[in-house]
N, C-alpha and C positions, 0 to 999 in steps of 0.2 A: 063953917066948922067941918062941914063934910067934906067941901070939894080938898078942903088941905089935906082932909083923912085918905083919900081916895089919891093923891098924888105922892106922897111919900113912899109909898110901896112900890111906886112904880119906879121911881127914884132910887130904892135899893136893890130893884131886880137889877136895872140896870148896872150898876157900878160893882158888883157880888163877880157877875161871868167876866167883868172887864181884869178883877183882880187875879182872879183864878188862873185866865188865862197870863199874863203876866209871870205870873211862879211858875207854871208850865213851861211857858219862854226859856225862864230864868234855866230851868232845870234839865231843860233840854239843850240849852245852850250850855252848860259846864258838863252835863255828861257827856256833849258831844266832843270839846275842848279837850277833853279826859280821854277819851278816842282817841280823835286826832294826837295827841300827846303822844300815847298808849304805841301806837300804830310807828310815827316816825319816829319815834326811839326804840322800839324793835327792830326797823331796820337800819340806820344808823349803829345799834348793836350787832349785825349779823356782819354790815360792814367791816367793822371792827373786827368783828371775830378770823373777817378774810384776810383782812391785811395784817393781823397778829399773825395767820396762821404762815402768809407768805412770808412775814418776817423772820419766822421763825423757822421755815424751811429750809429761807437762803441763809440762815446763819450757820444753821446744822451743815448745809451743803456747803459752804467756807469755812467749816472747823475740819470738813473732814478731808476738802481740799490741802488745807494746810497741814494737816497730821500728814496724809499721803505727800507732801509735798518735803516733810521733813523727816519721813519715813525713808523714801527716796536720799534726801542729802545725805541722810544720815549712813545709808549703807551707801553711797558714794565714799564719804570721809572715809571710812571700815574699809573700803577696797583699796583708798589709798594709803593705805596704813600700810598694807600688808607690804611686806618685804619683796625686794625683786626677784627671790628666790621662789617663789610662792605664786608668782601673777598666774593665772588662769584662763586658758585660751580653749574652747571648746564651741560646740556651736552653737548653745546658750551664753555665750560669752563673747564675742567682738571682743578684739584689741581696739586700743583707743586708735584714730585716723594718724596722729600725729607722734604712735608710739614709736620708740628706737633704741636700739642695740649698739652698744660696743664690742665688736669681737676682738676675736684672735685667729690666725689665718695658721691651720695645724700642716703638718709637711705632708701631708698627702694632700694638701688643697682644701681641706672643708673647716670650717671655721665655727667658734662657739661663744658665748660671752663670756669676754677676758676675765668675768669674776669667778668662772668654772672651770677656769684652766688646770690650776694645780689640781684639784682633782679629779680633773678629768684623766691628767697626766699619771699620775701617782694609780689608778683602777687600772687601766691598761697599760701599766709596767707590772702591776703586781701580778696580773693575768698572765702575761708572756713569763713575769720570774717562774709561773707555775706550766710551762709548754706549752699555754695555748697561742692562737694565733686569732683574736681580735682583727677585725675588721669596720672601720667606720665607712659607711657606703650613703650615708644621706644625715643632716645637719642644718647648719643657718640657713631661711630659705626668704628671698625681699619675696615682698607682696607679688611682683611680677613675674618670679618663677611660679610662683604658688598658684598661680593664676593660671599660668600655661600648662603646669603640669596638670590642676582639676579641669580644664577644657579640654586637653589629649584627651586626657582618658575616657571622658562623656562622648568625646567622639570615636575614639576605639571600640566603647561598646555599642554605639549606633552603629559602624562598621561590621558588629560582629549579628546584628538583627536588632537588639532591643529599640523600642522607641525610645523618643527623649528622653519621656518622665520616668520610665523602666533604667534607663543609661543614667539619666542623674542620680536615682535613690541608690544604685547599686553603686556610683562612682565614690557618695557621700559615706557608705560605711567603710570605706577606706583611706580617702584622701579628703579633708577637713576643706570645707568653703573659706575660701580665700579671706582672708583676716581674722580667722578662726584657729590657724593651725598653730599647733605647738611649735613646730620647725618656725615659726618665724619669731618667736623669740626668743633663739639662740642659745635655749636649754635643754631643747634635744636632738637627739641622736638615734640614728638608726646602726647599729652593731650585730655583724655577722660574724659565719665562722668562715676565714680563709677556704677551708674544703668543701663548705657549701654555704652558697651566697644568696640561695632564692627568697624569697620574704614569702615563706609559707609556712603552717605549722610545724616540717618537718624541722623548722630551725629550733627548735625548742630542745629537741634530741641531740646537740652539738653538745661535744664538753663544755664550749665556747661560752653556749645560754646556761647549761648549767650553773658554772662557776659564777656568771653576774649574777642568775637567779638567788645566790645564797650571798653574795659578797658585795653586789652592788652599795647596797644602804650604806656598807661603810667607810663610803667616799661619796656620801648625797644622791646616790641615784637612785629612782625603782623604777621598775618595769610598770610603765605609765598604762598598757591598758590590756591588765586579765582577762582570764578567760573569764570569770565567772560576774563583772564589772561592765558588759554592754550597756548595759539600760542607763548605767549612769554615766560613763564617759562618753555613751554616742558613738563610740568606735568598736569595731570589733577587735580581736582577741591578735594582738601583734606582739608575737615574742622575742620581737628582736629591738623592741622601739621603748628606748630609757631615754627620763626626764629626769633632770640636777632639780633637788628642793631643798640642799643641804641637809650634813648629818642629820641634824636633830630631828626634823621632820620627817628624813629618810628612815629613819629607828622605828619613828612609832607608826610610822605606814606600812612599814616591814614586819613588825612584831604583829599589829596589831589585821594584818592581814588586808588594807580598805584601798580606797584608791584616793586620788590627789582632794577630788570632788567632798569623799565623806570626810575627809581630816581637814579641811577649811569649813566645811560643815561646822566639825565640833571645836573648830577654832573659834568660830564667832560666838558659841553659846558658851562660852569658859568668861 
């Protein structure tokens, strides 16, 4: 009876630390699982969060691609709209490579596009019905004139000291970078006075510029680059150099004081 008493106890020491430890196991092992869970699903999440973020970079960066892309077409279509009265050639502005002209070959040899003849005809009779004596001195000009004549002159002014980049800037505020210039599409003219034919401000002082000054617009022409219009035509101040944009255009560029630039301007916001 004793020795039974005396081994029992020792039978439940034992088996007491065997269970305990057991639920420790147990409890060690799912808060570790809980962990590890815890752990790669955070980053599995952070992942995600990179590849949302990239995804959604490049989608922003392809919406903004294709807005810009139909921003673009879109004033393409707008430019080709405009009337061929109206194309715009400046040195913000290229002609297209493949652009071209129909003229008409006038009796002093210079030529314009046959859609501006009659009034071109009709301005310089009404001129002369008033005494004066018009003179067309420069007009349609191919890419290849326009060419040689802005490299003479780069090289006239290297002749006379300037270096290149001094010969080019001074060449460009007067004779437009080859596929740039208004002379080559056939809508304009350079008009002097018979008794003075230099292309300097003093032509302004002719009756000759007078009389266009006030009468050109109505036969579509204006005086294409102001005095006061540098900044925005890129050209200095030539009063003797008219552009054809037809009546209509010619009115309200005329009334309204601006140059070719600001009234395609407010063409496009109408």
């Amino acid at each position: 009876m004793t020795n039974r008493n005396r081994r029992r106890p020792i039978r439940t020491l034992k088996r007491r630390p065997r269970r305990r430890l057991k639920k420790k196991f147990k409890v060690i092992f799912l808060l570790g699982g809980i962990l590890i869970f815890f752990l790669v699903g955070m980053k599995y999440n952070k992942k995600a969060q990179v590849v949302n973020s990239d995804i959604k970079d490049n989608v922003e960066d392809n919406i903004e691609d294709i807005t810009e892309d139909n921003n673009l077409n879109q004033q393409k279509e707008e430019e080709k709209e405009l009337p061929w009265n109206l194309v715009l050639a400046n040195k913000w502005n290229k002609l297209p490579n493949d652009f071209s002209v129909k003229t008409v070959t006038l009796s002093n040899g210079h030529s314009i596009d046959e859609r501006a003849y009659n009034d071109l005809q009709d301005m310089m009779d009404s001129a002369r019905g008033e005494g004066l004596s018009p003179v067309i001195c420069s007009s349609y000009r191919s890419m290849e004139y326009q060419i040689d004549l802005y490299d003479n002159q780069i090289k006239d002014y290297i002749n006379k000291g300037y270096s290149e980049s001094e010969a080019k800037e001074e060449t460009e505020k007067w004779i437009a970078i080859p596929g740039t210039s208004e002379h080559q599409t056939g809508l304009a003219l350079d008009i002097v006075s018979l008794d003075y034919q230099n292309l300097d401000e003093k032509q302004e002082d002719t009756p000759e510029q007078k009389w266009l000054l006030e009468n050109s617009y109505k036969y579509g022409f204006i005086l294409r680059y102001p005095k006061d219009k540098t900044d925005i035509t890129g050209i200095s101040y030539e009063p003797w150099h008219y552009r054809y944009v037809g009546k209509e255009a010619a009115k309200e560029i005329f009334d309204k004081k601006i140059s070719l630039e600001e009234y395609l301007e407010n063409l496009n916001k109408k």
